[in-house]
N, C-alpha and C positions, 0 to 999 in steps of 0.2 A: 734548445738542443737541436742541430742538425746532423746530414749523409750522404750521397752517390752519383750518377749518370754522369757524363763529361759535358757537365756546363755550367754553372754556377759559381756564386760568389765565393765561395767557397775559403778558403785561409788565405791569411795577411801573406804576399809576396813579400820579401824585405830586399832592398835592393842594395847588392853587396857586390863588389867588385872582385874579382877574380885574384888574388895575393900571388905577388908573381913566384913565390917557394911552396904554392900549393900543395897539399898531399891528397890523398885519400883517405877518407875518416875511419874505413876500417880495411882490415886483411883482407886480402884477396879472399874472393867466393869460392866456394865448391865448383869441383868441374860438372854438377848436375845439381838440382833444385830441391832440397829435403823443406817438404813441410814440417813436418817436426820440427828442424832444428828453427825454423819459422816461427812456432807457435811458440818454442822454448826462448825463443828473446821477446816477442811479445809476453807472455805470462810476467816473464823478468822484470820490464817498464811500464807494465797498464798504468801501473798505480803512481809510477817513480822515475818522472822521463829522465832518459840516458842525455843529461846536460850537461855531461864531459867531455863526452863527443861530435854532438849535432845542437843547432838551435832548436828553442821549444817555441812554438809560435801560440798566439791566444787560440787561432782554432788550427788546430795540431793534428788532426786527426790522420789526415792523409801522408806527412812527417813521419808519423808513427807506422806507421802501414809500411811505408815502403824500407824505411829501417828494418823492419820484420823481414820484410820480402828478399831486401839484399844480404841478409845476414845467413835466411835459408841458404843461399847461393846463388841466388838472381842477379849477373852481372850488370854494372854500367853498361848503356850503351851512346856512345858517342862524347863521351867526359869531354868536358873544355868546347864543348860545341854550343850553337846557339841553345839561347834558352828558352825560345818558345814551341822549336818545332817537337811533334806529337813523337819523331824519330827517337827525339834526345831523352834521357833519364838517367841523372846524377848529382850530386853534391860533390862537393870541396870544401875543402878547410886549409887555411893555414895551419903550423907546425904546432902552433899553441892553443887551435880550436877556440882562435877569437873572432876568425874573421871566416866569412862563410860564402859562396855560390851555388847555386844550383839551378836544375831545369824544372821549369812551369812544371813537368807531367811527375816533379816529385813531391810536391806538395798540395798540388790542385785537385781534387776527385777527380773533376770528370775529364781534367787533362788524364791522369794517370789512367784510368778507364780506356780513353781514349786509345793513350800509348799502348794497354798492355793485347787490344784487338788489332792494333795494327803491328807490332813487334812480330817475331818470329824466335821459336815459337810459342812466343807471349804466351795468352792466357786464354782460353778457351770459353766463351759464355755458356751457362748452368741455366739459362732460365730466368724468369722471378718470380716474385711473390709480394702478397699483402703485407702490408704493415700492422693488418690487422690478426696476422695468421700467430697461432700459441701452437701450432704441428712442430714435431719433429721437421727437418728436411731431410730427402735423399740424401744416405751417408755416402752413396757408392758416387752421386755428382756432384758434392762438396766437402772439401774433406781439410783436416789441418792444414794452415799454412793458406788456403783459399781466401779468397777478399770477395766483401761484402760492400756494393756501394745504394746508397741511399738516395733518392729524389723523394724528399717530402710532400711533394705536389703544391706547393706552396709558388708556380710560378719561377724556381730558381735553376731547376732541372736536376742531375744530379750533385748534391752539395759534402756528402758525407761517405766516412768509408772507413772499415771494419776489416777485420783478420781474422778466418774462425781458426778454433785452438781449440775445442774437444766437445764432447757432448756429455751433458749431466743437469744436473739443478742449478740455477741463478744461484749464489751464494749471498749475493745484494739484498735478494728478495727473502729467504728463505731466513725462519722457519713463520714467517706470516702470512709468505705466501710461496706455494711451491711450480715453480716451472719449470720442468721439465724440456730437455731436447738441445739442437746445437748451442753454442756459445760461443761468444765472440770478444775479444781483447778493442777495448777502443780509447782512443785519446779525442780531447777538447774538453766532455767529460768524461774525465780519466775512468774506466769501470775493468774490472778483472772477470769474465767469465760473467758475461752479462747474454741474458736470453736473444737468440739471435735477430730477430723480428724490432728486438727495443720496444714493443709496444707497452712495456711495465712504464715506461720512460719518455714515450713520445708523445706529444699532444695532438700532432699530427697526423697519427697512427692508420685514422679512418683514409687518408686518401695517399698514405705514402707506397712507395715502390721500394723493393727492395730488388737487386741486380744480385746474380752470381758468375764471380768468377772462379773458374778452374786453373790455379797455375801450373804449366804445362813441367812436368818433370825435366824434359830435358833441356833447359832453360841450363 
């Protein structure tokens, strides 16, 4: 199981050509950034990727994040533009959501990371923490609809990435084991309201990182 920082192997790129009747996979975004309405489409997909709309890749994680992120209301930016630069972050789909495009910083951790400190005005960093940490985190610096990225220290740098959506009890874990505090929606392995740390889950736990970001409302 991997997570976060902007650089790592992180998920399979699939190389898709741009269909010259492209659309947009979904409705236009809010004119401002609701993490709620964030978390309420992650909670909707943890378990049951939206594969009507968007490709599912083997490791999906960052797919799934930013699906969340644009649906809150975090617009494209730079659609139809190169797909490597840290600028760009968007999909495309033909009419019939067979055929797909998108940029490096929407499916990569530590491209999306990357993008979302250099964007304006993106996401603002929270800090980190252990891998090995069972605390609560500050509700008032990380809060729904925020993204969580992951370097397991494993040499890959940031690999992995996460969406928090509320605070309560692992539901996974529970009632044999009870943990307490944020929770986070994640895809690769699909989990709903999974303890924010992963450490129920990671084998890595002792030496990973975990990143916070804050996405900036007015996005």
């Amino acid at each position: 199981m991997p997570g976060f920082k902007l650089k790592g192997r992180f998920i399979g790129l699939l190389t898709a050509s741009l269909a010259a009747s492209a659309v947009c996979v979904t409705a236009g975004p809010a004119a401002a950034y609701s993490g709620t309405t964030a978390s309420a489409y992650a909670d909707k997909y943890a378990t049951s990727p939206n594969s009507s709309l968007y490709p599912v890749f083997g490791s999906d994680c960052t797919n799934f994040v930013s699906q969340a992120v644009h649906a809150g209301g975090y617009p494209f930016r730079n659609p139809y533009q190169s797909t490597t630069s840290v600028t760009n972050w968007w999909i495309y789909s033909n009419q019939l959501h067979t055929e797909f495009s998108w940029s490096q910083t929407w499916s990569v951790a530590v491209s999306y990371h990357n993008f979302l400190v250099d964007d304006y005005p993106g996401g603002i960093p929270e800090g980190t923490a252990s891998g090995s940490s069972t605390a609560y985190w500050d509700p008032n610096a990380v809060t729904e609809g925020d993204v969580l990225f992951y370097d397991w220290g494993q040499g890959e740098g940031i690999s992995h990435a996460a969406i928090q959506v509320g605070y309560g009890t692992d539901p996974n874990l529970y009632p044999n084991q009870v943990w307490d505090g944020n929770y986070v929606d994640e895809h690769t392995s699909n989990r709903y309201h999974a303890f924010w740390s992963l450490k129920p889950y990671n084998a890595y736990y002792a030496t990973t990182t975990i990143y916070f970001m804050h996405i900036d409302a007015a996005n």
